[in-house]
N, C-alpha and C positions, 0 to 999 in steps of 0.2 A: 504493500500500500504506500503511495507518495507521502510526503510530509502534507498536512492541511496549508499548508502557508504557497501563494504561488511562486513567490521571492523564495528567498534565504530564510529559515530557519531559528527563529533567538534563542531556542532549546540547545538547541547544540552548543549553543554560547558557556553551557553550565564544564567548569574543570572538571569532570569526569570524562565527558564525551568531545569536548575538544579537541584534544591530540589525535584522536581515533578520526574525528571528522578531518583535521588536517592534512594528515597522512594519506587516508584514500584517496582526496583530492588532489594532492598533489601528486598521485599514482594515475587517476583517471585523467587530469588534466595532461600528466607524462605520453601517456597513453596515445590519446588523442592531438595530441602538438606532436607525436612520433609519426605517425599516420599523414600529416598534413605536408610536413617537414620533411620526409625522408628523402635521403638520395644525399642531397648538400650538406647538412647538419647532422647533429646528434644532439640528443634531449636529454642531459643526465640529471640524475636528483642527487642532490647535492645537501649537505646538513650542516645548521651552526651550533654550537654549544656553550650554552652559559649556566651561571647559578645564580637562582633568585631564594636566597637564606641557604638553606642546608640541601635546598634541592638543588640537583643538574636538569636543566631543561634542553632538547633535543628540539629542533625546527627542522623542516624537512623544504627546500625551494631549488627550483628546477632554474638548469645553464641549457639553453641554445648556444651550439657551440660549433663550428665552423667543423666537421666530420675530416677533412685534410689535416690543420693544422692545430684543431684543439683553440682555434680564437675565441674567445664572450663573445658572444653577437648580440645573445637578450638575457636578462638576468627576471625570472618571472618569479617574485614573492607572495606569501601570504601571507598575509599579518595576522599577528595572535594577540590573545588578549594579555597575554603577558609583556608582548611587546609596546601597546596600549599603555599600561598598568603600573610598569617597574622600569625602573632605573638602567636596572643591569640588559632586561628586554627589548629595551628602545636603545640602547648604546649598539647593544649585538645584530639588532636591522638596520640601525645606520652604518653601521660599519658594512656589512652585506653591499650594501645599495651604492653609497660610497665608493667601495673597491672595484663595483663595476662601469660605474659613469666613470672613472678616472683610468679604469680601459679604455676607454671610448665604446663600452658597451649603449644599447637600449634598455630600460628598464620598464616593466610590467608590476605593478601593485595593485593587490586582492584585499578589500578589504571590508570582510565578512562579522566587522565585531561592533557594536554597538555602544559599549562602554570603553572608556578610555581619553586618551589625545589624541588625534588624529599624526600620523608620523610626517607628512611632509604639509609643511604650513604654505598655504595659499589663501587668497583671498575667495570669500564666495559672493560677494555682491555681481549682483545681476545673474546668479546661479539659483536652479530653485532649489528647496528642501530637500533635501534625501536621509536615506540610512544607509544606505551601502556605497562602495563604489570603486570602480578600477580607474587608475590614472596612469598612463602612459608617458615613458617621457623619452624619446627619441636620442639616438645618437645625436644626431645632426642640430638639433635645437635643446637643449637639455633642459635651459630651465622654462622652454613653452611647454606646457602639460596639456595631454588629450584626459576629458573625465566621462568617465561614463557612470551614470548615476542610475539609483535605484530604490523604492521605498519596502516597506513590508509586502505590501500588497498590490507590487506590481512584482513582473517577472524581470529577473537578473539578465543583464546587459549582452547583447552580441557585440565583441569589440576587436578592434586590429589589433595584430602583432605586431609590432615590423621586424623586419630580418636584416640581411646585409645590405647597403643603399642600392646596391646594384642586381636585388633581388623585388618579386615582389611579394606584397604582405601577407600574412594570410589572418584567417577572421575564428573566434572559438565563441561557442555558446557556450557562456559559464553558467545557465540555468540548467541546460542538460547534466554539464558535468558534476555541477552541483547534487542534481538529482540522481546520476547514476551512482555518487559515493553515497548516500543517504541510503537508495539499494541494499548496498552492495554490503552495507554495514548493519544494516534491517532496525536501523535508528525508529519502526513505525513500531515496533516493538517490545521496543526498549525505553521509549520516553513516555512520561505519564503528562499526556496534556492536559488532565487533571486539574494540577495544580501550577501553580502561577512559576514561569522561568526563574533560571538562576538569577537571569541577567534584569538588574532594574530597569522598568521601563518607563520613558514620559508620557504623558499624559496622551499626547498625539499617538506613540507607537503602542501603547497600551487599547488603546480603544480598537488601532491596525488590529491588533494580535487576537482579541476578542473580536472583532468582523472575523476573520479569518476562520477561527476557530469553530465560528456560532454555523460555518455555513460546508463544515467538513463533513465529508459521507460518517453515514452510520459505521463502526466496524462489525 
């Protein structure tokens, strides 16, 4: 059974089922950019590691990489809520993101969390409201960002890749992939929509989440 939500998911938002959601996704997403990609590139998943108190945290984000010579071409991350959250998590995704624009990589940001700081500060006037969103930020102009946005209750972004300049782009539906790791994980059966998410919600996204909810198949 699908998640009830057409979007992205704020259940999955709760520290138990995060990593596990991350993970897949960056498996299905691997998956799927391998398929699109192949021939020129390779698609490897790649992982940082830090510690937030006594714990070691593992993040899992995928390099497009030039298949000849092992170049960056796109560095494609997903933010967590840790990286959101803590000190030590927002140093270890900039640092990520950092090492690739200063290849003269492209950069791809997923960003599926709700609570937090947002990781790269831009202005949003004359942007409308969201809750999600991918922003791309090209070799060739790094600091003009492409955003593709998205609320609870709308479905998640079809958005460009780009690859080497002398390639051309290609495009990934992150609501599919989204929902092929929810699948794959059988998250419909595991979460009790029940009761009210881990993740605090506002006023506006809380009323999202109850439409949503009020209008999901019987199981």
């Amino acid at each position: 059974m699908p998640s009830p939500f057409p979007g992205m998911d704020p259940y999955l938002e709760d520290d138990a089922l995060w990593p596990w959601f991350q993970h897949q996704l960056a498996v299905t997403l691997q998956q799927t950019l391998g398929v699109n990609v192949k021939g020129r590139y390779a698609v490897l998943m790649a992982e940082r590691r830090f510690r937030d108190g006594p714990r070691e945290l593992i993040e899992q984000h995928l390099c497009i990489r030039e298949a000849a010579d092992g170049r960056l071409v796109t560095l494609f991350d997903l933010v967590s809520p840790a990286n959101k959250r803590t000190d030590a998590g927002r140093q270890a995704y900039l640092a990520t993101r950092q090492e690739a624009l200063a290849a003269g990589a492209n950069a791809v940001e997923i960003d599926l969390v709700l609570r937090g700081r947002p990781m790269i500060d831009y202005s949003r006037d004359g942007l409308p409201d969201w809750d999600y969103a991918v922003t791309v930020s090209r070799a060739t102009h790094p600091v003009r960002l492409e955003i593709y946005t998205s609320t609870l209750l709308k479905r998640l972004p079809r958005f460009v890749v780009p690859l080497a300049t002398d390639d051309r782009q290609t495009v990934v539906d992150l609501q599919a992939a989204v929902g092929e790791a929810y699948d794959a994980c059988d998250f419909a059966s595991r979460i009790d929509y029940g009761r009210d998410p881990a993740v605090p919600l506002t006023d506006v996204a809380r009323s999202r989440s109850a439409e949503a909810l009020a209008n999901r198949p019987a199981s």
